[in-house]
PALO-215153 format. One record per residue (C-alpha): residue in one letter; z, x, y; residue number from 1. Coordinates in steps of 0.05 Angstrom, whole numbers, always signed. Example, Ala and Ser with C-alpha at 12.3 -4.5 7.8 and 13.67 -1.06 7.14 Angstrom:
% PALO-215153
res zz xx yy n
A +156 +246 -90 1
S +143 +273 -21 2
//
This chain:
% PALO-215153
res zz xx yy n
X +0 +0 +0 1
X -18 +21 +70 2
X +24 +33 +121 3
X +34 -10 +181 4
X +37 -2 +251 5
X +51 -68 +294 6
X +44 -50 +368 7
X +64 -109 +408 8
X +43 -110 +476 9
X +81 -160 +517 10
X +37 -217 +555 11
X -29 -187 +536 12
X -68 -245 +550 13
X -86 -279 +613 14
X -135 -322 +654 15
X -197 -302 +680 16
X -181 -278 +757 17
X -232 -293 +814 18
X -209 -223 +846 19
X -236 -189 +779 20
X -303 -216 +776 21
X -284 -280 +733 22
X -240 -231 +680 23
X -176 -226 +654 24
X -141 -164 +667 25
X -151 -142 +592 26
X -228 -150 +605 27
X -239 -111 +666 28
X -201 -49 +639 29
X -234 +2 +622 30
X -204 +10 +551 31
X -253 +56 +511 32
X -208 +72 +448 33
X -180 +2 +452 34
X -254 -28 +442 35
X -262 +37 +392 36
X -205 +0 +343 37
X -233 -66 +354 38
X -307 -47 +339 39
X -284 -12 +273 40
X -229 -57 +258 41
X -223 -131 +246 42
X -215 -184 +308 43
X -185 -252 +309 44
X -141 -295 +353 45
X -60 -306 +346 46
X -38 -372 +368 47
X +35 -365 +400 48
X +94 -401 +369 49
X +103 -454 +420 50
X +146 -519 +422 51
X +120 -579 +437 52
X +121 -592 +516 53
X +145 -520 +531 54
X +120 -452 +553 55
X +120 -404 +497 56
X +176 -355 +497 57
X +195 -282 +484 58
X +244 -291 +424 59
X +211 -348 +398 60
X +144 -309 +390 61
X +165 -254 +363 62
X +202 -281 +310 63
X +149 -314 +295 64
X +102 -254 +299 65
X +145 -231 +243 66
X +149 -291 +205 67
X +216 -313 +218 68
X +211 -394 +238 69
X +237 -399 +303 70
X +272 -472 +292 71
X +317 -437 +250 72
X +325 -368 +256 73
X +333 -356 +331 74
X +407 -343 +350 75
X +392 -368 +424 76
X +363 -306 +478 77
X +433 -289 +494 78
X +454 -266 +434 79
X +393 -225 +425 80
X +402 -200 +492 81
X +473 -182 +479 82
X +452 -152 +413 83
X +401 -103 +451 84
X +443 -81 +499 85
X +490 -56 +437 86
X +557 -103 +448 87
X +583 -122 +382 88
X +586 -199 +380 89
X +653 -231 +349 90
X +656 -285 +308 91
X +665 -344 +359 92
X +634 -309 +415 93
X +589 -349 +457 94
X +528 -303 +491 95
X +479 -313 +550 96
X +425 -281 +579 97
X +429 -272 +657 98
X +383 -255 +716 99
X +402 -215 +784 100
X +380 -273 +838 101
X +373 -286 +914 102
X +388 -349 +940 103
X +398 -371 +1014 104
X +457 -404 +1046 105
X +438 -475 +1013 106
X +439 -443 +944 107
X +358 -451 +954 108
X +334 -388 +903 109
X +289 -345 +949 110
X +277 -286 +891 111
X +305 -301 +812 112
X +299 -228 +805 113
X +328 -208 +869 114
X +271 -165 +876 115
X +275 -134 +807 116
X +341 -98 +829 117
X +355 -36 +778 118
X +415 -4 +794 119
X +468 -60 +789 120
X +528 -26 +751 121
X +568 -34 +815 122
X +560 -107 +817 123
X +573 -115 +737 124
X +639 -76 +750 125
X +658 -120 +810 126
X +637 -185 +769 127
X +687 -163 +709 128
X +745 -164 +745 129
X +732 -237 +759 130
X +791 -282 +706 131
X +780 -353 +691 132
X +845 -376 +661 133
X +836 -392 +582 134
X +774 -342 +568 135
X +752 -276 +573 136
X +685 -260 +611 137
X +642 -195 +599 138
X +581 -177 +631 139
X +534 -110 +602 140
X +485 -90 +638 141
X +407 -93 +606 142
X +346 -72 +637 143
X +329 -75 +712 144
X +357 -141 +734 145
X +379 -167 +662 146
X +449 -174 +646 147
X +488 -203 +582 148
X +543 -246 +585 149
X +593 -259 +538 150
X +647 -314 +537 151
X +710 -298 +489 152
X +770 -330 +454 153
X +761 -402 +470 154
X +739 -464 +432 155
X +675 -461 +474 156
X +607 -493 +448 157
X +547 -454 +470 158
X +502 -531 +482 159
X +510 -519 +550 160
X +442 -518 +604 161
X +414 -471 +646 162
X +426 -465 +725 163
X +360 -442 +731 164
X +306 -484 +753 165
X +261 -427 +744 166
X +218 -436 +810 167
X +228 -411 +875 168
X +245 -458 +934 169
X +294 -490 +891 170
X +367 -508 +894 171
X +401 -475 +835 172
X +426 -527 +784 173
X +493 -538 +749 174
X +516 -534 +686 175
X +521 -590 +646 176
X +549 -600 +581 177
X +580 -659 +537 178
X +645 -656 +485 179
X +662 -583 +478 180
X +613 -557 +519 181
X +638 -595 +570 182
X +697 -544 +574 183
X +646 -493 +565 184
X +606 -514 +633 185
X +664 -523 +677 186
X +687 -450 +656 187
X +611 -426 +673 188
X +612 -458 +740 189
X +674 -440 +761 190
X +654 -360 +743 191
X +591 -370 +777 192
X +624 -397 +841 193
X +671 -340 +844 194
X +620 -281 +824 195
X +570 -317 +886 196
X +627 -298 +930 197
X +647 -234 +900 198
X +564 -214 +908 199
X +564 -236 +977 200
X +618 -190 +1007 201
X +594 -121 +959 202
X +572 -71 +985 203
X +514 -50 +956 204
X +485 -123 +975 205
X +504 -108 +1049 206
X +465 -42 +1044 207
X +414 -71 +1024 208
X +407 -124 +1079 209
X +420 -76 +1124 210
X +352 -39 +1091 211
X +315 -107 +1090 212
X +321 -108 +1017 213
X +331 -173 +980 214
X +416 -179 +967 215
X +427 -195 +888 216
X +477 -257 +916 217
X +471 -302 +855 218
X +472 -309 +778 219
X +414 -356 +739 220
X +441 -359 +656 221
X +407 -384 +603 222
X +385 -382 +523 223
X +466 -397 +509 224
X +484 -378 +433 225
X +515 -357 +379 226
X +516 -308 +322 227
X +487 -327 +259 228
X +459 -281 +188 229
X +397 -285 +172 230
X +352 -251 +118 231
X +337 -182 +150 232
X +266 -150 +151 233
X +271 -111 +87 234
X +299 -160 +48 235
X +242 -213 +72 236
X +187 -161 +54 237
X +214 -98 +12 238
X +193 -55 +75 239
X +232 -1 +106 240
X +220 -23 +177 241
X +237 +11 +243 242
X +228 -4 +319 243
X +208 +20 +385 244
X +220 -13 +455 245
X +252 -6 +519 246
X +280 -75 +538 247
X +344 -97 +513 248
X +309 -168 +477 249
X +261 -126 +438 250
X +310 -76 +417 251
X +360 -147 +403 252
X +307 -173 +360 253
X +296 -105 +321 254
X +373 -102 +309 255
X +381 -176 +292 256
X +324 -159 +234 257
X +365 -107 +220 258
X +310 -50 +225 259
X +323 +22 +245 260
X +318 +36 +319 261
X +282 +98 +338 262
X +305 +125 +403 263
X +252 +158 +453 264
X +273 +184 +515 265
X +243 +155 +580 266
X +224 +81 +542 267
X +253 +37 +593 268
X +208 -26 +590 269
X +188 -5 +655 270
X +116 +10 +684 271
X +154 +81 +686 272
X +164 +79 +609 273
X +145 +142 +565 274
X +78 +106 +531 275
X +56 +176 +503 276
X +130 +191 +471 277
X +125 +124 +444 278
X +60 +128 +413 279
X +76 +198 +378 280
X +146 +170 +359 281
X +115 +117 +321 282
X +69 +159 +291 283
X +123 +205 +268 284
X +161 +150 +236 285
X +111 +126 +193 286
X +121 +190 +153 287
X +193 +161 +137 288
X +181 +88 +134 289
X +134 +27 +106 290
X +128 -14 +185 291
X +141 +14 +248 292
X +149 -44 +310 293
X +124 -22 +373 294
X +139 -57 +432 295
X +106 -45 +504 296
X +134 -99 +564 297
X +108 -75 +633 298
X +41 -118 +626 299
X +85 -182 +620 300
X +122 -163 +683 301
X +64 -145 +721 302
X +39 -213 +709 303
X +103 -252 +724 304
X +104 -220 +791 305
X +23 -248 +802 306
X +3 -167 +805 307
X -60 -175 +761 308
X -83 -106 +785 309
X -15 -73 +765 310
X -28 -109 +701 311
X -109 -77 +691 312
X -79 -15 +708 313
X -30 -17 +657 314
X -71 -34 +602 315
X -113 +24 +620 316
X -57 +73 +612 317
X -42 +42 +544 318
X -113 +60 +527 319
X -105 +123 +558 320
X -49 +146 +508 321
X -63 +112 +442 322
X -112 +160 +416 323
X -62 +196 +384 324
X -57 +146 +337 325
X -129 +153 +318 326
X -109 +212 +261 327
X -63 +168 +225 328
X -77 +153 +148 329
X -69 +105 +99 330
X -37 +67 +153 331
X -58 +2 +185 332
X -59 -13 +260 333
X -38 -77 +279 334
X -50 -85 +354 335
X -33 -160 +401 336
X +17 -194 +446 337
X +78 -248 +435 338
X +44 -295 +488 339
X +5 -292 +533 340
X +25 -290 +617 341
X -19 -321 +664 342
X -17 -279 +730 343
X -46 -341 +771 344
X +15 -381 +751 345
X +64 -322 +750 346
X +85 -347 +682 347
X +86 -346 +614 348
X +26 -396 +578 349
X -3 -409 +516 350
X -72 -374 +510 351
X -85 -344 +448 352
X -73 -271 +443 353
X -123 -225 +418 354
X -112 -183 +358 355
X -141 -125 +316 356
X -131 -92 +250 357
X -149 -25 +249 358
X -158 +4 +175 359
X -182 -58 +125 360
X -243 -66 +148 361
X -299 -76 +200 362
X -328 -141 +238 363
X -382 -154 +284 364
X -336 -144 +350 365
X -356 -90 +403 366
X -291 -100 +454 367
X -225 -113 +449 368
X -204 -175 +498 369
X -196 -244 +497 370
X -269 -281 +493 371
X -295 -220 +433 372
X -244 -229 +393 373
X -253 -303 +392 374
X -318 -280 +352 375
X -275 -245 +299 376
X -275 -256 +222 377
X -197 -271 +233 378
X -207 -322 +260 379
X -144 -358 +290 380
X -87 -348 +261 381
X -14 -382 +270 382
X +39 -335 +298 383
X +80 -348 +240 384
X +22 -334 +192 385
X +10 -261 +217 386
X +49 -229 +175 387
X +20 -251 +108 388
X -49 -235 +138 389
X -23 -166 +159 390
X +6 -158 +87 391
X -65 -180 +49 392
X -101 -124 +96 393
X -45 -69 +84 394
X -54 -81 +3 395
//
């Protein structure tokens, strides 16, 4: 059996943009060893995992991506976050993901990424002195303007909604929740009321006024959960499995599987990531084990923010630096995204993603984008389905 490499890069797809000549940003790269894979590879189509009425997610898709049903095997985003930034997670912990925000006098969110602040350990440290009588609160800090919350020893339910609206020009919501997470609400509010106060007067937020930077005044939570075992990776597939990535969800996800993290210095999930260290990382571990996960994130931000050139330019320097991968053998390169990320819309969406196998076989497809790998023999393929067809090619 052939190795496999899975390289997951986040948001791949994308609509056509009227600044790039009626292309996506994956189109108008110029991507030479990309479309060198996809002309002597196999092409298809992934459909995202998506539920009904929603925009497909992070977690969701890439459980799905490795064939993990979604309905029932995802924890909630906070405990995948809390997993990734390396907390351990007690028994009746309850865990939330949590955005750095701006929002004005009215509560009225001007920025839900307060202008993708980075250096917030001051304002985590300030923030965990805060005491809400009857449970303990702790914040770790992820990526950029990602945090993880935790709330400990109380009978708290973690059926409790978001306070994010998840558009700007709009008032931040409460949280609402009924029986036990009723408790579990008030306790949220009450935190959030105290930290808005506590981020108001820092000091770091009054430097950066006083710089014309956007103050990180306000805390949006969501994807409340709890721990729960599942199957692992290896156990699912008789594959020693490892992973790759720089945000704290991807490396949450690759812990919650239970595969083996690989460390490489300078992978951030940042633009400013180490692509090349990643790249020969992976292709290091594949000496040691059966699938290596490698997970790339800028192109999803780029998106989000609308910056559909920062996006083309990314995708570039992913070409740029996966030729190293080119000498691999016996191993199978398995290249797409989770979802797709519609820089027009500044948000996630539910385009199919483009894929390629690299290794088990050759179609009729010359580039490596959305529209030519409609044309593949792959076909489309369900998110949750990819794995088996990955597994038919690597035999």
């Amino acid at each position: 059996m052939k190795k496999i490499l899975l390289v997951v890069i986040d948001g791949l797809g994308d609509e056509k943009i009227p600044q790039l000549g009626w292309k996506t940003p994956l189109e108008a790269a110029k991507k030479p060893n990309l479309n060198f894979l996809a002309k002597n590879g196999i092409c298809g189509l992934v459909e995202p995992w998506v539920e009904k009425g929603k925009l497909p997610t992070s977690e969701d898709c890439h459980l799905a991506l490795f064939g993990f049903n979604p309905k029932t095997k995802n924890p909630g985003r906070g405990v995948l976050e809390v997993l990734g930034i390396g907390e351990k997670i007690l028994k009746n912990d309850i865990c939330f993901r949590g955005n750095f925000a701006t929002v004005d006098k009215n509560f009225i969110i001007i920025d839900r990424r307060a202008g993708r602040i980075e250096k917030t350990e001051s304002l985590l440290a300030a923030l965990n002195k805060i005491r809400i009588k009857g449970v303990k609160i702790i914040l770790k800090k992820a990526f950029g303007h990602r945090f993880g919350l935790i709330l400990r020893d109380g009978n708290l339910s973690e059926k409790v909604t978001s306070n994010d609206p998840k558009k700007v020009g709009e008032r931040v919501l409460k949280i609402l929740g009924k029986g036990k997470a009723k408790k579990t609400a008030e306790i949220l509010n009450e935190f959030l009321e105290k930290a808005h106060l506590v981020l108001e007067s820092h000091p770091l937020n009054k430097k950066r006024r006083k710089e014309g930077k956007l103050p990180a005044n306000y805390l949006l939570l969501r994807g409340g959960g709890k721990f729960k075992k599942i199957e692992s990776f290896e156990q699912k597939y008789s594959l020693k499995s490892a992973f790759i990535a720089g945000g704290t969800l991807y490396k949450g996800i690759g812990r919650y599987l239970k595969m083996e993290e690989i460390k490489v210095r300078g992978a951030n999930g940042l633009p400013t990531t180490n692509l090349k260290g990643k790249f020969l990382s992976a292709k290091k571990a594949l000496q040691k084990y059966d699938f290596v996960f490698l997970h790339i994130k800028a192109p999803d931000s780029f998106a989000e923010d609308g910056n559909f050139l920062g996006k083309k330019e990314f995708l570039e320097k992913i070409d740029q630096n996966i030729k190293v991968l080119f000498s691999l053998k016996n191993t199978l390169i398995v290249i797409t995204g989770d979802h797709s990320t519609s820089s027009l819309l500044k948000s996630h969406c539910s385009k199919p993603l483009p894929l390629l196998i690299f290794g088990g076989g050759k179609d009729n497809v010359e580039e490596f984008s959305e529209e030519s790998c409609e044309n593949g023999k792959l076909g489309k393929i369900p998110q949750l389905k990819l794995m088996t067809v990955i597994l038919k090619y690597a035999k």
